[in-house]
N, C-alpha and C positions, 0 to 999 in steps of 0.2 A: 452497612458500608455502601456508599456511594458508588457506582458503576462505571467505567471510563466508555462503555461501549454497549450500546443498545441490543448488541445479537447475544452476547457472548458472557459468562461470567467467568472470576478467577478461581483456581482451585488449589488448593495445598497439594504440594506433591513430598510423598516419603522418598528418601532416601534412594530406593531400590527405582525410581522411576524418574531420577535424575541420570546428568552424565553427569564426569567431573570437571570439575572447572579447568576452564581453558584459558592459562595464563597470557594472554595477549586480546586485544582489540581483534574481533573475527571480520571487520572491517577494512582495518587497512594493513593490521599485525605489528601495528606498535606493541611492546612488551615491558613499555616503564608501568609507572605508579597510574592508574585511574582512581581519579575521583568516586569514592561513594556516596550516591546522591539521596538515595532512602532502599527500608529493606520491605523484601517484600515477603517475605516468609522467615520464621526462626526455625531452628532445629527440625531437619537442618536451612541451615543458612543460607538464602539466596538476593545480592544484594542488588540496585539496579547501579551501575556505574558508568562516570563519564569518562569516554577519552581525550585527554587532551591534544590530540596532535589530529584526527579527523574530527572530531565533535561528536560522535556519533556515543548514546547510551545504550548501554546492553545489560541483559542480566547476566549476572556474574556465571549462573549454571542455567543448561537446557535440560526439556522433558528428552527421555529417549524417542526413536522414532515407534515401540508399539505403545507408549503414554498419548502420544498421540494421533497417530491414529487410532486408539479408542474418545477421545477426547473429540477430534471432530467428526468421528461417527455420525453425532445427533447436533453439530455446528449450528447448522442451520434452520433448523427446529422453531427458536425463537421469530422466524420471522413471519410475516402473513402471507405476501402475495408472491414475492420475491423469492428466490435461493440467492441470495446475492445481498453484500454486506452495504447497501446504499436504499434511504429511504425511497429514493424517486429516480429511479435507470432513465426516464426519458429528458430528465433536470439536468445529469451530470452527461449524458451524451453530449447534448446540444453544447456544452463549456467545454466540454473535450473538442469536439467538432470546430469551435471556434480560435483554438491554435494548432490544433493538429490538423493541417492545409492537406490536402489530397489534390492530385490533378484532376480537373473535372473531364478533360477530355479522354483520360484512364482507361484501357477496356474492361479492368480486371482492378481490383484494390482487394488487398488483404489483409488481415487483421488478428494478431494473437493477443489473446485475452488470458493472461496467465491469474491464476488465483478467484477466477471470477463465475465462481458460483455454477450457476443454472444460466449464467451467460447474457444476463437482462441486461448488462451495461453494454455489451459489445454488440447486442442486436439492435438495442438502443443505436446508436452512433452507427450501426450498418445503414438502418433505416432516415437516420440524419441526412449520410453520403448518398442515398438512393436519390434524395428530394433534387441534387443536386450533377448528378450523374445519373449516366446510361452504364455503366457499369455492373459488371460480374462483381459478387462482395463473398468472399470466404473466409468465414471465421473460424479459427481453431480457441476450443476451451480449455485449457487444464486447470481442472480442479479434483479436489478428494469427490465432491459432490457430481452424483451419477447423474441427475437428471438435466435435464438441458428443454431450453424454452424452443417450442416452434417459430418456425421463421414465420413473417406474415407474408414476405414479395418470394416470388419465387425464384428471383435471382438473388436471394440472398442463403448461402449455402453454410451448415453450422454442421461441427464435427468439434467431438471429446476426445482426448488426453488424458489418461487417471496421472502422470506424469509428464514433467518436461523431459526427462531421456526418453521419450515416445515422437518429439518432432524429430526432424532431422538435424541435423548440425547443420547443415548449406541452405536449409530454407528461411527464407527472409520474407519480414512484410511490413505492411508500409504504415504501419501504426500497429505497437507492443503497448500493451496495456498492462499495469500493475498495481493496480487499484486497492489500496488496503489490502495488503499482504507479504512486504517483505518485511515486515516487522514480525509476522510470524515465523521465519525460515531461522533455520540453525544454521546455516551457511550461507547469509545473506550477501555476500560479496560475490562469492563465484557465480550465484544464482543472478547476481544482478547483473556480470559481466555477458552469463550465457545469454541475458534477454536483449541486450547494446547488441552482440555479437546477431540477433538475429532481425535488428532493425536495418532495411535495405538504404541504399542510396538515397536520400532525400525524402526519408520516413521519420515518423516519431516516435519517441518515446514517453510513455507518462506515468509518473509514479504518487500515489497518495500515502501519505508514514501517517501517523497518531505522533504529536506534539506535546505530553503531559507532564514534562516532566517539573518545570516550572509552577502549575498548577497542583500536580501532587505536595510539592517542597510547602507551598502557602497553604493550604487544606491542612496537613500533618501537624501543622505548626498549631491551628487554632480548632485542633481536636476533632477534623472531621476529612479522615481517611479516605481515600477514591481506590476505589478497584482497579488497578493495571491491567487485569484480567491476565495475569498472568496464568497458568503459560502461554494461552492463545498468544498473548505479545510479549516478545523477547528482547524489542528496541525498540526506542524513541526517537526519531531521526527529523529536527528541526531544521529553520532557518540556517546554520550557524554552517550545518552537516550539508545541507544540501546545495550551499551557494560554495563547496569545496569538493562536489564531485564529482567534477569532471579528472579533479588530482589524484582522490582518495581513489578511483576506481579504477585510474591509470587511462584515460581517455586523452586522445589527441586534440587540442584546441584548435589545430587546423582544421578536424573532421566533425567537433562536434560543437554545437549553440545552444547557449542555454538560455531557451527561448522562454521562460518563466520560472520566475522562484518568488512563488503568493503562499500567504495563508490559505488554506485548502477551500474549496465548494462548500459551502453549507449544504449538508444533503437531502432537507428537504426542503419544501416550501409550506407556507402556511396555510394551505391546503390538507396537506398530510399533517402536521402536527404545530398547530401552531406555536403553543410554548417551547419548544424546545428548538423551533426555526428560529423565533425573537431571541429566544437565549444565546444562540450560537451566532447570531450577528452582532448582539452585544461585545460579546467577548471578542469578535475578529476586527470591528468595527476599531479600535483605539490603532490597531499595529499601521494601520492607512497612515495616520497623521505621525506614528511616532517612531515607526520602521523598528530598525534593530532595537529599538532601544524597551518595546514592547514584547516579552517572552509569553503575552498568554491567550494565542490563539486557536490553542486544543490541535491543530493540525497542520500539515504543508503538502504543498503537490508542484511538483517540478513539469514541465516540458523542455525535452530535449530534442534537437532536430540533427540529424544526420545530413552534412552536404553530401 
């Protein structure tokens, strides 16, 4: 079987290391009929579904939370240089950097990096904002993964979170990163709300989902399967889902802009791997000319700006 994700593969789970299905959309809590779009495990039954009133797909059931934390125990295992789920952290800073504006005359900028590994992408884009500021940069990491990358300037200051109930609730900063990881959360909505809630006055926010579900529907069909990697991902959250939420998530359109809604960064360059860079510009390359009307970009990434 074909893999939807380079770090990560799917695994059957029993019974006993499911929860139970949770009759409603964990998105927005509609509780009509959802679409079933393909399954991804039998016996027992776990299906991946669409909602129709946010657009967001979810699977029908979650692993518990000790299924996974043993499951990403050894997450990031698969990867080489990195702890962190992106080919090239200096590629994807510089594009984050390039909508997410900071004041350069700033004394201080700050940055939480939720889900992000060993922290390579937000040291990344510290060291962006340095090139361009006199600034203090302090990053906060939560992730499961314990290790964390050294700074190289020394005004760039990095600190771990095994948890989001570990920042504060009143602490804000000025770019929230969520890079490839709320498709893994069992409670992707309140988690998404907590991270809005800690982007400051005229901060950003930025989120990257996996896009597959379009791609799985046309693979299944002509006999050749792609790994969701479930349970690592729980939802698929496209175009459709993310040009609706600012609605879905209950945001005020006076307070918030939604300053991009592209198919996502290719995450490497052709340095790092060049077939699979060509491949993934392929596939992103048609949605330019044909917008909505194009479902197979493999991924999406929003920027949100807080006035």
């Amino acid at each position: 079987m074909l893999s939807a994700a380079a770090y990560h593969a799917g695994k059957f789970l029993k019974e006993s290391e499911l929860l139970p299905e949770v009759p409603f959309c964990v998105w927005c809590r509609f509780g009509g009929l959802r679409k079933r779009e393909l399954v991804l495990q039998r016996n027992p039954d776990v299906w991946l579904l669409t909602c129709p009133r946010c657009r967001a797909v979810s699977a029908s059931r979650v692993a518990t939370q000790a299924t996974l934390d043993a499951y990403y125990a050894s997450y990031y295992e698969a990867t080489d240089r990195h702890h962190v789920t992106c080919g090239n952290p200096g590629r994807h800073a510089r594009h984050i950097c390039r909508y997410a504006k900071t004041d350069s005359s700033a004394a201080h900028i700050s940055i939480l990096d939720f889900g992000g590994g060993d922290g390579s992408i937000s040291h990344a884009v510290g060291l962006e904002l340095a090139k361009k500021s006199e600034a203090s940069i302090e990053i906060t990491v939560v992730d499961y993964d314990s290790r964390l990358v050294a700074p190289e300037l020394s005004r760039i200051e990095m600190s771990r979170e095994g948890s989001l109930d570990k920042v504060p609730v009143d602490q804000t900063f000025d770019i929230v990163l969520a890079s490839a990881i709320l498709e893994h959360l069992t409670d992707p909505a309140n988690v998404a709300r907590r991270l809005l809630d800690s982007v400051a006055p005229r901060g950003y926010f930025y989120a990257r989902t996996p896009y597959m579900v379009p791609i799985l529907r046309v693979l299944s069909r002509v006999g050749l399967p792609l790994d969701f990697t479930f349970p690592a991902h729980f939802h698929d959250l496209g175009e459709d889902f993310w040009n609706n939420a600012l609605s879905t998530l209950g945001l005020d359109s006076q307070e918030w802009v939604l300053v991009r809604s592209r198919p996502s960064i290719v995450e490497t360059s052709l340095a790092d791997d060049a077939t699979r860079t060509i491949l993934a510009y392929i596939m992103k390359a048609p949605w330019w000319v044909l917008r909505s009307l194009y479902g197979f970009p493999g991924g999406w990434e929003i920027f949100l700006h807080r006035e």
